[in-house]
N, C-alpha and C positions, 0 to 999 in steps of 0.2 A: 556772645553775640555773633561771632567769624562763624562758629560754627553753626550755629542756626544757618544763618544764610545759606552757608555752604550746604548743609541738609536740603533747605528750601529748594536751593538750584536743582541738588540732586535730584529732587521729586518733580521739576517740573516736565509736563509731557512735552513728546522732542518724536522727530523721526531718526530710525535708524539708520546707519549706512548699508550700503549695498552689501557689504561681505558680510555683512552680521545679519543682515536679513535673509541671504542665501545660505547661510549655516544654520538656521532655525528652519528655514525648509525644508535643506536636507535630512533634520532628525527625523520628518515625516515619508521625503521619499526615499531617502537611502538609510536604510536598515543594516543592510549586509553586501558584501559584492556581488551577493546574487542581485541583491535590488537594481545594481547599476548594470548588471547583463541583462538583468530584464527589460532597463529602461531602453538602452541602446537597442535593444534587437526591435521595440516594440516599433523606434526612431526608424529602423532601417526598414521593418514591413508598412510603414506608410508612407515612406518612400520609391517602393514598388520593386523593392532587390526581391530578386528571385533564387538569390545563393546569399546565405550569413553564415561568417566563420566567425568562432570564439576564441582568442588564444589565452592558454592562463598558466599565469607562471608562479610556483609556488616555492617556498622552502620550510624548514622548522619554524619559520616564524609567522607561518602563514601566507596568504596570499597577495604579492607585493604588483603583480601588473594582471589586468586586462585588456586584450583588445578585440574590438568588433570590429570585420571588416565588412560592408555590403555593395553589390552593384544596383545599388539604386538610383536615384533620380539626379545627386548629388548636389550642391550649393553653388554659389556664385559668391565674390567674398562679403557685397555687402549682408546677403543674408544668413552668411556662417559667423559673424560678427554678431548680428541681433539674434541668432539662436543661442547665444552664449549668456542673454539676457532673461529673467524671468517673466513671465507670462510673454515674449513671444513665441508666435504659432503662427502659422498657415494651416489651422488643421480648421478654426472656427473663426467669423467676424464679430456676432453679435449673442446676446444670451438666446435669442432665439433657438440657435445652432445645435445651443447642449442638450435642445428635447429631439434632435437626430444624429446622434454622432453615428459616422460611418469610420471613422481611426481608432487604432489603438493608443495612441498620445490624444491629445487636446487641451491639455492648462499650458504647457509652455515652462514646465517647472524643472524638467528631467536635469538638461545639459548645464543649467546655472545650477539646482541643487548638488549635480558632482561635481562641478569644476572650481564649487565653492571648500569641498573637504578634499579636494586632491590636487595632485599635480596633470592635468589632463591636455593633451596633443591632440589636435581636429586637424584631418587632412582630407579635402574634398575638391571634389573636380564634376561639372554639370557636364550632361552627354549635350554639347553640345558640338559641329562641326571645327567651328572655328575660332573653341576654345583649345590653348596649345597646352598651357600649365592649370594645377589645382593651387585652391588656396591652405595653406600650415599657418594653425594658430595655436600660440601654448599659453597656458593659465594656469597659474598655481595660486590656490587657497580664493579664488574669482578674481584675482587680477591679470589682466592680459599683459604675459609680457614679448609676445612675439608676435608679429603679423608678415608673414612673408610667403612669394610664390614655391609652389612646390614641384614636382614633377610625380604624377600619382596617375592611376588608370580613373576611369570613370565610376562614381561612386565614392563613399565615405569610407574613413577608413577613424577610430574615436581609440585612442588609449591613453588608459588611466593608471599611474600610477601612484603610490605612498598615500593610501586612502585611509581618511582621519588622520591622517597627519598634522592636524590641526585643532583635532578634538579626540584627545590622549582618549576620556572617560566612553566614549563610543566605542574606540578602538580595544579600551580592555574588554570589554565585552564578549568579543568575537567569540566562537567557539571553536574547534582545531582547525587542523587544515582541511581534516578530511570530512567535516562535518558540512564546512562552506563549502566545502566542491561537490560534495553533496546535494547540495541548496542549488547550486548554481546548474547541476546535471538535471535537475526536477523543472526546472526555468524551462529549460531548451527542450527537452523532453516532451513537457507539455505544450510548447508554442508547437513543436513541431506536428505533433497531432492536430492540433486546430489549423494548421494553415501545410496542408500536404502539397499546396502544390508551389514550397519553397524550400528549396536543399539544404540544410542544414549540418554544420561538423562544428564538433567543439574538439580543441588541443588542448592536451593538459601536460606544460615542461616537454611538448615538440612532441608527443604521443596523442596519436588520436582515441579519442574517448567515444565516443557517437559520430554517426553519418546518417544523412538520409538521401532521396534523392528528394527529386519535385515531380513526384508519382501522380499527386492528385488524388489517389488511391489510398484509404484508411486501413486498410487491412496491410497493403506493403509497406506504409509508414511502420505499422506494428511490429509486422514481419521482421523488419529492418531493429527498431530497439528493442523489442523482447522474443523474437525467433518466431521458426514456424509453430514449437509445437505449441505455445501457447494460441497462435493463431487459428491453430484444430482447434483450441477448447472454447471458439466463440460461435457466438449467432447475432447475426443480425437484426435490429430493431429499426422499426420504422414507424412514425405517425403523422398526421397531419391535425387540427383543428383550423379556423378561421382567424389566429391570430398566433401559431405557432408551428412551426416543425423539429420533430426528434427523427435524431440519424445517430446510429451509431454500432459500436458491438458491446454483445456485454457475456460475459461465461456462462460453462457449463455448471452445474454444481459441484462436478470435479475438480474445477478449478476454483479453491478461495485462499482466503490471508487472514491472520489474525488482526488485522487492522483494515481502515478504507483506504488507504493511501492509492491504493491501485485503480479507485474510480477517480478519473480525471472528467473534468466536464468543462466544455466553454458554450460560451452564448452569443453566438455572431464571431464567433471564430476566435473570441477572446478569454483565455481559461482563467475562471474563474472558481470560487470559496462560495461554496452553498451548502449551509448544516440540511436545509431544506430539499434540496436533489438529492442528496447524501441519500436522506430517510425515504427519497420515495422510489429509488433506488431498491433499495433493501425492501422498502414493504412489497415491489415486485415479485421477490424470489419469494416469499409466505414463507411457508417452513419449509423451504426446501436448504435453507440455511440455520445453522444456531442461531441466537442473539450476538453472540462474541466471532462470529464468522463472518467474511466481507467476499463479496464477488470481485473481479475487472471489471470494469465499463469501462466504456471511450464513446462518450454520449456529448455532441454539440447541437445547441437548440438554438433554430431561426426564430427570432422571438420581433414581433411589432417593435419596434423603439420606441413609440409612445407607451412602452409597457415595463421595460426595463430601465432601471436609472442607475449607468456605471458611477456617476457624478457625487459619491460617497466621501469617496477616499482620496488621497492622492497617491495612493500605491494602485489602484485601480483593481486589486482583485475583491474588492467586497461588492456586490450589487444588491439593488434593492427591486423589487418586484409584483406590480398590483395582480389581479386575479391568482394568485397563490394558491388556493385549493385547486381550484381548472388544472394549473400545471400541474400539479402534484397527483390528481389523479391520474391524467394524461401517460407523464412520464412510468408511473408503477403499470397503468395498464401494457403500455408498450413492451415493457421489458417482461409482464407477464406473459404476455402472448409472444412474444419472443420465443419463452424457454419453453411454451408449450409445442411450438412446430418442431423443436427437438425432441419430443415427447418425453421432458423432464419430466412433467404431472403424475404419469401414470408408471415411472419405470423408474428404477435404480440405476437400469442398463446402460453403461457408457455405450457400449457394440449400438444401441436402438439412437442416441443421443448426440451424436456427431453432427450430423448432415441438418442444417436449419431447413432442407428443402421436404423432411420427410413429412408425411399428413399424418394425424392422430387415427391410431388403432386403439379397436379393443381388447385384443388378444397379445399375448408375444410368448415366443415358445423360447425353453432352455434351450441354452446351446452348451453343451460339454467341455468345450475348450474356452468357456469365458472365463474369466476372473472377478472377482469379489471386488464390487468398488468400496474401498477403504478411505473416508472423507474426515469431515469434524465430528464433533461431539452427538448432534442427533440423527447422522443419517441413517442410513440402512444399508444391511447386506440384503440385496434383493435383485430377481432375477426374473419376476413376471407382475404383470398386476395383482396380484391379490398376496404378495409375497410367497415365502415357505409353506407347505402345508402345517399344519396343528399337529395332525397325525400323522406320522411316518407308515403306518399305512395306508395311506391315503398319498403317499409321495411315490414318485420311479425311485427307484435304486441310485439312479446318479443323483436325483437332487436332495434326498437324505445322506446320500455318502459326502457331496461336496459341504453341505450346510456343518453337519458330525466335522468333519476333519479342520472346516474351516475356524472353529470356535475351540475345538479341541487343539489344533495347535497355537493359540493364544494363550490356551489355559498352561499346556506343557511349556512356555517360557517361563511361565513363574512358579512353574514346582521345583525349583534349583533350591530352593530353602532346605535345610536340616531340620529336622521336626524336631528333634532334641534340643534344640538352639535358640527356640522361641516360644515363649509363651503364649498360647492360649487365651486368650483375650476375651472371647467370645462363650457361651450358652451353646449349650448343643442345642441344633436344632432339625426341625424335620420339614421337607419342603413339602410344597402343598403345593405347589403352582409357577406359573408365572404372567405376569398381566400384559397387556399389549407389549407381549417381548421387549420388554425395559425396563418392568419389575419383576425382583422377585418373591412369592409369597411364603413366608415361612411361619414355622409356629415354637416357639419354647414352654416346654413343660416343665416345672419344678413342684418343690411339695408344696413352697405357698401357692403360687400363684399359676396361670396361664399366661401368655403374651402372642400377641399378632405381630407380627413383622415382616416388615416390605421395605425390602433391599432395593436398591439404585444399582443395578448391573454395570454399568457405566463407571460407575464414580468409584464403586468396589473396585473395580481390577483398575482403575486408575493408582488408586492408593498403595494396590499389589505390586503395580508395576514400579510406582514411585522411590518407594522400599526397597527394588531389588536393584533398579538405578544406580541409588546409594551406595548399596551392596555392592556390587559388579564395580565400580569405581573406585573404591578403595580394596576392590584384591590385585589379585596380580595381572589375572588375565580378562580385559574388559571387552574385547575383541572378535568375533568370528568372520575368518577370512569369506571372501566372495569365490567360486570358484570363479567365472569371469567378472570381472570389473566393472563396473556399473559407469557408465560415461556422462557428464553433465557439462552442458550448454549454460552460460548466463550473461544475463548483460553485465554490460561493464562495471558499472555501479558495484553490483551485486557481487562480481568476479574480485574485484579489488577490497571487499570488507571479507569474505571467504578466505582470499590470500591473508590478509592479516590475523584471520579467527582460527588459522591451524592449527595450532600447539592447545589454543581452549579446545578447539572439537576432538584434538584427539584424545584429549582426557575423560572426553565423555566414550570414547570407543570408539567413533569414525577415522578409518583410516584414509586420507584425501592427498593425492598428487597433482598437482598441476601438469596438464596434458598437452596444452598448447595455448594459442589464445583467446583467454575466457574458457577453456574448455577444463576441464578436472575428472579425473579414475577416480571412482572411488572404491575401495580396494578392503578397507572392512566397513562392517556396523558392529552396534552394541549388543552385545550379548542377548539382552531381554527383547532385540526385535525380531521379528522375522525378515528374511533377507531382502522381499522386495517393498515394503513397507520401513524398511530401514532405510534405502535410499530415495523413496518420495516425501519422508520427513524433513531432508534436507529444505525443502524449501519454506515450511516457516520456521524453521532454525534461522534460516538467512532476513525471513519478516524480522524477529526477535533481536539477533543481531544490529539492524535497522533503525531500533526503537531508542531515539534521543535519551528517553525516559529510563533508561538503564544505566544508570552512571559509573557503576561500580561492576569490576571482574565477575563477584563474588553475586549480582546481582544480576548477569548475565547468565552465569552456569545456571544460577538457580531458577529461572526462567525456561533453558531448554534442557533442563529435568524435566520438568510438570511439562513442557509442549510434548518429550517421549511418550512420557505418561500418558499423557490425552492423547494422543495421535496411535497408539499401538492399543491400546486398552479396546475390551468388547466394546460395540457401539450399541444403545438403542436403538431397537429393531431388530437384534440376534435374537435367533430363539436356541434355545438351550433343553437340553432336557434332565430330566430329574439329577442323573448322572454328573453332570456339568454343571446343574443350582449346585450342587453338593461339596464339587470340588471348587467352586468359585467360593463360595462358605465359610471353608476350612482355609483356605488361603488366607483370605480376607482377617478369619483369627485369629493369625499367627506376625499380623502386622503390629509397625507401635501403636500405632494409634486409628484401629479402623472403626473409627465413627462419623468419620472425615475423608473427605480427596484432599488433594494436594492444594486446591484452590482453596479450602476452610469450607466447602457444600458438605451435608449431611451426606451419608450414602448410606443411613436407615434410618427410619421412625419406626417406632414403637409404640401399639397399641397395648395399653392391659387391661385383662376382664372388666374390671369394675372402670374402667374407663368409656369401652367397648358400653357395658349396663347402661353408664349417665347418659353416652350421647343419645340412645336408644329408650331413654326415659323411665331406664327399669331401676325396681329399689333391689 
């Protein structure tokens, strides 16, 4: 009977306490410590600071302090006290408010769901004249256990430390050190884009990681986290409708990633997660991109607020948004028209494709000293609107010589094979053709039968090269020096996972010194590349690297193998000629397994006679 009751009791409905309801919040707002950088900074920009610093202090065991300092508006102590409570704000009075929000905060959850899993120090001071001292408050686990004057500049100053310290099962969770400061450099990264006209630096262990100034200016904010040259490979997007504006830049074809991560987008200045901008995004570029290839953008849309509803989540990056199609065409038209004032559409030509200011032509002449733009998976080697000639007689001498040599030295990296040494895999066969320069057409004769076949040029030499990868890696010498040094610029981020991937790259064949800071020589490539396409691969080697989703050493190398592979291999669009089907053929051969690219894609079908008859309806 004791126990029943005692059950009873337990079951009756009761309210929680305060620290146990501020620790069930925080499962929702604080994820990670980038969550509480985010939250703090978002604290400071609607407070009207026009400089946030981040400082972060880290060891093997992870990331044990944060601080955000800003010159904004700062507190008085009774309202640095009630921010320390849930749901209060000065940001809204009534539900009215949430169908206008003009802040980046508005629940009033941020500063009680950290101060509920950590040990957190508030130190604020209001710009006011005739205030002398700021107010120091500290909390640990949401109880206040300090309140006293401080001596502080004007503005807030929030640090948090021994986060989950109270909820061990969060804490395990964590991912390394370098993964959350990761997280935390993508935070600041992308406020900083959205709101250019507030200075931003983040320290990491007394080293500055990022700077910006408060330019106001989207392209110098860029300039500043990812350099000038990516700043060459943009253009400018612009639209308006009656209930929307796009602003932004977004690249050339020249420049993509194996992933989106690099299209950042906010909506009223607040960066947000849209699967939906993502996709209309991409449907801009048409096939000026693969499927598995991503551009840059830095696209913010002034959107009506009766149209957008941040009011989702309480992490605030999900939003939800009515007229959906409208946008969506919108945004794809703008960024089409974009890359067309570059005259992406009609041209291969990086030399044509730089300047967003140039008007569309119909014409464009070779120029002899260009270079073969070498991209993802379906672009082209092209050099005028209508491509290569068909007929080499019908081409100048230079542009059958550069087309010949250009393709012909692709093919001489992978004739290093011994022909004694591997088997013949393949039917002789005899070339007939090729189809829109990306297939090729062949025929096999035998005494039973006939067969049609149509090779994937692409995927072929992918597979070739994938093989000889292998190869080259396990001899002795995997290397061919540069005669000068190839010099690489990157952000930080980017600098500091390259630092750590040395000893892996160099077992693929890049030879990489670090040159100064963020700067790197690179001093060889791999044997199967060519020498300047060896070091523009570096950069989705570094995407790949990047990818959470790689967990494993062994699942890293094996990722930029097949990125070699794809990135050095013919591209659809090469035209080849008989010579060149033939020798791509007999390579192809002499591989393990060429029925396949490295991805598992076919790289031929086969037709046979009586196949050829049925579809054809003959008996």
């Amino acid at each position: 009977m004791n126990n029943l009751k005692v059950k009873q009791k337990q079951n009756q409905i009761h309210l929680l306490d305060e620290a146990t309801i501020n620790k069930i919040a925080a499962g929702e707002v604080v994820e990670r410590p980038a969550s509480v950088v985010k939250e703090l900074i978002e604290n400071s920009l609607d407070s009207g600071a026009t400089s946030v610093r981040v400082d972060i202090g880290s060891d093997s065991g992870g990331i044990f302090r944060i601080r955000v300092f800003d010159d904004g508006s700062g507190m008085d102590r009774e309202s640095a006290i009630l921010s320390l409570k849930r749901h209060a704000t000065s940001k809204i009075n009534n539900v009215s408010d949430l169908l206008q929000i003009h802040t980046m905060g508005f629940r009033g959850e941020a500063l009680a769901s950290i101060a509920g899993v950590s040990k957190l120090t508030l130190i604020t001071k209001v710009h006011l004249p005739d205030v002398i001292s700021g107010t120091k408050i500290v909390v640990e686990g949401g109880n206040i256990l300090d309140i006293s004057d401080a001596g502080s500049p004007e503005g807030t100053s929030v640090l948090v430390e021994n986060l989950f310290f109270n909820t061990p099962a969060r804490k395990k969770f964590l991912k390394s050190r370098q993964t959350e400061f990761n997280h935390i450099y993508n935070v600041i990264e992308q406020t900083a884009i959205a709101n250019r006209d507030v200075s931003f630096q983040l320290v990491h262990n007394g080293k500055e990681k990022l700077s910006t100034i408060k330019s106001g200016s989207l392209t110098e904010t860029i300039a500043y986290l990812y350099g000038r040259e990516v700043v060459e490979n943009l253009v400018p997007l612009k639209s308006a409708t009656s209930f929307m504006k796009v602003e932004g830049l977004c690249s050339l074809q020249s420049l993509s990633y194996s992933n989106s991560k690099q299209i950042l987008i906010s909506i009223n200045n607040r960066p947000v997660s849209s699967p939906m901008i993502l996709k209309a995004v991409k449907s801009g570029y048409g096939t000026l991109l693969p499927k598995d290839r991503y551009p840059a953008a830095f696209i913010n849309l002034t959107i009506d607020k009766n149209i957008v509803d941040v009011n989702v989540h309480p992490a605030k990056r999900e939003v939800r948004m009515s007229r959906e199609n409208e946008i969506f065409k919108e945004i794809s038209s703008a960024v089409k028209e974009a890359l067309e004032s570059g005259n992406l559409i009609n041209s291969g030509s990086l030399n044509n494709s730089k300047s967003a200011d140039n008007k569309k032509t119909s014409q464009y002449t070779f120029n002899d000293s260009a270079k073969p733009l070498f991209c993802a998976d379906s672009e082209t080697v092209s050099y005028k609107k209508d491509n290569l000639a068909t007929n080499p007689a019908t081409e100048s001498k230079s542009e059958y010589h550069l087309r010949f040599t250009t393709t012909d030295n692709q093919l001489r990296l992978t004739e290093n094979f011994d022909e004694n040494e591997h088997e013949v895999k393949l039917p002789e066969m005899e070339v007939l053709g090729q189809f829109d320069s990306a297939y090729i057409i062949a025929e096999i004769k035998n005494q039973n039968s006939e067969e049609l076949v149509i090779i994937d040029q692409h995927a072929a030499h992918e597979r070739i090269l994938y093989d000889q990868v292998l190869k080259v890696r396990d001899s002795g010498k995997k290397a061919q020096e540069l005669l000068v040094p190839a010099i690489l610029t990157l952000k930080t981020r980017e600098s500091e996972i390259l630092s750590e991937s040395l000893p892996m790259i160099a077992d693929e064949g890049f030879l990489i010194e670090e040159f100064g800071k963020n700067t790197f020589a690179v001093r060889s490539v791999p044997l199967v590349l060519g020498k300047r396409i060896g070091t523009e691969i570096l950069n989705d080697i570094l995407t790949d690297l990047m990818d959470d989703n790689l967990k494993t050493l062994e699942a890293k190398k094996e990722k930029i193998t097949t990125t070699i592979a794809c990135r050095a291999a013919i591209k659809a669009g090469s035209k080849l000629t008989d010579e060149q089907m033939k020798r791509l053929i007999n390579q192809l051969s002499r591989t393990k397994t060429p029925y396949t690219c490295p991805h598992g894609r076919p790289t031929m079908i086969v037709f046979s006679r009586s196949k050829l008859d049925s579809m054809f309806l003959r008996s």
